[in-house]
N, C-alpha and C positions, 0 to 999 in steps of 0.2 A: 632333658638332655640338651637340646638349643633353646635354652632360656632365654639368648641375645640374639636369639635369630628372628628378623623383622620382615611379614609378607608383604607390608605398606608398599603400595607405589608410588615413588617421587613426581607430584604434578606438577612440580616446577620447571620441570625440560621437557620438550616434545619425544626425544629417544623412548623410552618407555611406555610412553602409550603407545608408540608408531609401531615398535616392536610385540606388542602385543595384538595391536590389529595385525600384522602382518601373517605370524604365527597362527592368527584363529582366521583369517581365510586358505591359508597354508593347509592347516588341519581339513576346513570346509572340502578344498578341492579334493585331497585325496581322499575323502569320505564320499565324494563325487565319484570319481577315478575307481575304486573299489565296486560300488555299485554298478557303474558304467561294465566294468568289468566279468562280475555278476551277471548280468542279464546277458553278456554276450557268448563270456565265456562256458559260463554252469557252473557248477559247483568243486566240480575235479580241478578244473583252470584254476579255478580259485583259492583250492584248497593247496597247489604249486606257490602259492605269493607268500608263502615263509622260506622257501626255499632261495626262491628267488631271491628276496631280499636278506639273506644269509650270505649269495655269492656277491650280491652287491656291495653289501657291506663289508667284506673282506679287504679290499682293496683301499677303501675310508679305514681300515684300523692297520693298513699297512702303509701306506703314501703319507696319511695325517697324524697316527699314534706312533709311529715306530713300533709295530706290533711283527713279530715273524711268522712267516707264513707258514700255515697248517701243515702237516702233513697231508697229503690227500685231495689237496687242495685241486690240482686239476684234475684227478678221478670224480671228485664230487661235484666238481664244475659240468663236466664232460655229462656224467647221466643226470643231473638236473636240467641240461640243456636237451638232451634227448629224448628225456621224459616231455619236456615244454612242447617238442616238436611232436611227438609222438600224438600225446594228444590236442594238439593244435591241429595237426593233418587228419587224427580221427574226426574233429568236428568238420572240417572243412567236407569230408568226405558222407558224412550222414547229414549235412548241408545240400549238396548234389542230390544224394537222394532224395530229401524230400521234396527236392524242385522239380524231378522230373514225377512224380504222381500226384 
């Protein structure tokens, strides 16, 4: 189906390698970031980070795509945010506890 589609990259200019390291420490850190994440948050935190970057993304396909915004949009902003807090304040709080015993 892309017969004339070529994955070669051009050695002749620095842009394309430059942008490829940049991209694969890019990737690195947020693989970092994730873990980093992981270990502090648990697995509930963690299992929020589609969400999250659901509401983040909204705003990059409406500033950047000319895309119209959802319906719902601040209902589902709203308890995704509630939820983050919700259980960000449960761990802070079984946090406390386990420091006083």
């Amino acid at each position: 189906m892309m017969s004339d589609f070529s994955i070669a990259v051009p050695l002749e200019n620095w842009l394309p390698l430059s942008m490829i390291a940049i991209q694969a420490c890019v990737f690195a850190g947020q693989f970092l970031l994730l873990f980093l994440l992981q270990k502090t948050g648990g697995p509930v935190l963690l299992s929020l980070l589609g969400a999250v970057g659901a509401i983040v993304g909204v705003p990059v396909a409406i500033f950047l795509q000319g895309e119209s915004p959802p319906e719902g949009l601040f209902l589902g902003a709203t308890l995704i945010a509630i939820g983050v807090a919700l259980v960000t304040w449960g761990g802070v709080k079984i946090a406390k506890v386990k420091e006083e015993f």
